[in-house]
N, C-alpha and C positions, 0 to 999 in steps of 0.2 A: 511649806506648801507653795508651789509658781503656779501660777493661772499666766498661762499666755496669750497674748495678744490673740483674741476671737470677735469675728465679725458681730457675733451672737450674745458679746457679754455683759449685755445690757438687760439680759436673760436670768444670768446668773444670780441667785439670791445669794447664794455665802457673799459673795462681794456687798450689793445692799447690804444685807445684815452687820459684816465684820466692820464695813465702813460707817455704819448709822451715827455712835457717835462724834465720827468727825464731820458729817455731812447737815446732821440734823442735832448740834448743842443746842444749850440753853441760850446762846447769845441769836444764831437761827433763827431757834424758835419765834424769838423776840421780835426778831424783824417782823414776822409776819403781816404786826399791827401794821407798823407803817409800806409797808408794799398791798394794803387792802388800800390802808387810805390813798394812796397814791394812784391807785385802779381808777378809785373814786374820785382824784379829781381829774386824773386823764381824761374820764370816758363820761364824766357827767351819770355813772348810774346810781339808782338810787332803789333801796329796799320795795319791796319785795322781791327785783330783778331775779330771774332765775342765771346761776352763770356756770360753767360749767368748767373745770380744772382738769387741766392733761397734765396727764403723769403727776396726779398729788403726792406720791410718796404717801409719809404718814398723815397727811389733813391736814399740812400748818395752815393753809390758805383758806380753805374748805372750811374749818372748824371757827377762824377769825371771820371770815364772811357770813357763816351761822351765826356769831354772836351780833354781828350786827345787822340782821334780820335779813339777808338775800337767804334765798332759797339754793344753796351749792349743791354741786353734782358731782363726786370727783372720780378719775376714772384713775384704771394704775394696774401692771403688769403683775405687781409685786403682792402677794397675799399675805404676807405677815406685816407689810406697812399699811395696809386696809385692814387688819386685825388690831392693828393699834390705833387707826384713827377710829374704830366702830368703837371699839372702850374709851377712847378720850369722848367720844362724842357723846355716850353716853353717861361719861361722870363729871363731863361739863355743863355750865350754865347757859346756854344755847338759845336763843328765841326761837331759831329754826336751825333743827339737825339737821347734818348735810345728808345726802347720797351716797353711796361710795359704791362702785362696782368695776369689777375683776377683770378686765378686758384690755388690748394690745390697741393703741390709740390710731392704728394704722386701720381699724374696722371698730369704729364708736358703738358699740351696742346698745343705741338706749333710742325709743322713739321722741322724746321730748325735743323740744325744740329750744332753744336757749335765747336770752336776749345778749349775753354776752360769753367772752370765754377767755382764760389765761393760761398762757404757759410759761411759769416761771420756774428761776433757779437750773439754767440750761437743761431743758427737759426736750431742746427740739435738735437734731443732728443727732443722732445716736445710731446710724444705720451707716452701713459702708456704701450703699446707693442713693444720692441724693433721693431718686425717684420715691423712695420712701419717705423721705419729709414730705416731697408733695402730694403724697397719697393723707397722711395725720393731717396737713394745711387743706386740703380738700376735704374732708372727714370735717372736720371741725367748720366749713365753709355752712356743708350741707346741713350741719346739728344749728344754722343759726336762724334765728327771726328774720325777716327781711334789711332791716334795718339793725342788725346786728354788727359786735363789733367782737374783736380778736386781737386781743395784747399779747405780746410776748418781749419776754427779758430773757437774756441770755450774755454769755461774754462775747464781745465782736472780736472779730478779725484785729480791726485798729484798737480796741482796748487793751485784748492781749497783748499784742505786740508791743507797745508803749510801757505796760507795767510788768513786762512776761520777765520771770525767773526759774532759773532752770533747777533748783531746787530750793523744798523750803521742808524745816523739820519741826513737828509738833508733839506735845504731849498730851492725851486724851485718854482719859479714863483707868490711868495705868500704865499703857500704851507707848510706847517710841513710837513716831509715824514719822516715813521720809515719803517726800512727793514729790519726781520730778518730771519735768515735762522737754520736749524735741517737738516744733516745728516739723511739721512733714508734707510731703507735692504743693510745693510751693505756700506752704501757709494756708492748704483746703483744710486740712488734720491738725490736730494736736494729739500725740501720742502720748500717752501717760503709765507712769509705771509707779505704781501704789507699794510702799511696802512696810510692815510693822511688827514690834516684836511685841508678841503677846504678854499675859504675865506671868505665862509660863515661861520663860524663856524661849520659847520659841517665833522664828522666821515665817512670816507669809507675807507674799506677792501679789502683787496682777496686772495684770497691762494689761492697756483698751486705748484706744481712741476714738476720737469724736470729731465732729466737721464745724467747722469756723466760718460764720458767714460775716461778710461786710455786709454795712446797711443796705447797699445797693444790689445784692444777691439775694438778701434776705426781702429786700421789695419786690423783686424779680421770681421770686418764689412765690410769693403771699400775690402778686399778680394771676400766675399760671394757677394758685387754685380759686380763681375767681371775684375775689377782693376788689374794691371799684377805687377805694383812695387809701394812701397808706403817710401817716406821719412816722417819724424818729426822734428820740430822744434819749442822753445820755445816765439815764437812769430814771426811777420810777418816782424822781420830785419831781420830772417836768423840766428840767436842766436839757440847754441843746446838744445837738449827736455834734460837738467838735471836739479839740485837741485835750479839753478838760471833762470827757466822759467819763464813767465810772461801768459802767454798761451798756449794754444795747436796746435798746425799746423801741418795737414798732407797735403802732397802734392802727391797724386794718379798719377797715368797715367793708361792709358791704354795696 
């Protein structure tokens, strides 16, 4: 099966689904704890905080911020990874269950208001029009408290580049996985071509790509949808955005 390069394929569920394993392991999963705690001590919030997750996928985030008593909201294109976070959430130990609802984060469907909100695990670039991130970065402006704040982690521009390899090969669940990646319009893109052989012996593909922001694009965005101060940092301990980042992290307010 070839899935080719489509503006749209971020749409596509075979892709989520056939990737889930390699995207959401048990090592993943794991992280979650510490990228809550790391919210927690960026942003100073503190339980009951209502906060609201773009693009959760299956609930890692959502389901760990339940456990420790914030009121989550997660939103997500994707219906069978909100079919799995509604069963985790209901067969976990939870103080407070999250939310989860069905909706395309470029149009937030929920009247509530948040005190905070995250976008993690590159959940933002996904669209061939920047205009469409500042439509999600606007969206998530208006879903805030006054005094509201808006984290996001993702890979930068300069992280890629620094640790970028053009192929790397795994095994998952059975699985051969090969994943390589091309630099594309000057480093806006990363083009990626996913490919794995089932355990049936059989071949499937996909190509997509996604849009790479520097810190300073990425403030220039979070600017234009309203944002009044914006820090960086090189991952979600609070480490600085220099030559030894591991990721990207802005931390907006309002």
């Amino acid at each position: 099966m070839n899935n080719k390069n489509s503006p749209d394929w971020w749409s596509d569920r075979r892709f989520w689904n056939d990737f889930a394993p390699l995207m959401f392991d048990s090592e993943r999963w794991g992280n979650a704890v510490g990228d809550v705690e790391g919210m927690i001590k960026l942003t100073g919030s503190v339980p009951p905080e209502k906060i609201l997750d773009v693009g959760c996928g299956p609930g890692r985030h959502s389901l760990e911020l339940g456990k420790k008593g914030f009121r989550a909201t997660g939103i997500d294109i994707n219906e069978n990874y909100l079919e799995t976070a509604e069963k985790l959430s209901r067969s976990g130990q939870l103080e407070i269950p999250p939310v989860f609802l069905n909706c395309d984060m470029r149009g937030i469907n929920t009247t509530e208001s948040f005190n905070g909100a995250i976008s993690f695990f590159q959940s933002l670039g996904y669209f061939e029009n920047p205009d469409e991130d500042l439509k999600v970065c606007t969206e998530v402006y208006k879903a805030l408290e006054k005094d509201g704040w808006f984290l996001v982690e993702m890979d930068g521009k300069e992280t890629t580049a620094a640790s970028f390899e053009e192929r790397t090969w795994l095994e998952r669940d059975g699985r051969t996985i090969l994943l390589e990646y091309e630099a594309e319009a000057a480093w806006s893109m990363l083009h990626n071509r996913w490919q794995f052989r089932d355990t049936d012996g059989s071949w499937h593909e996909y190509e997509f790509s996604y849009r790479l922001y520097s810190a300073v694009e990425l403030g220039e965005l979070l600017e234009k949808a309203g944002f009044a101060s914006i820090e960086f940092f090189g991952a979600l301990d609070g480490r600085p955005y220099n030559q030894n980042a591991k990721r990207l992290v802005a931390l907006a307010r309002r």
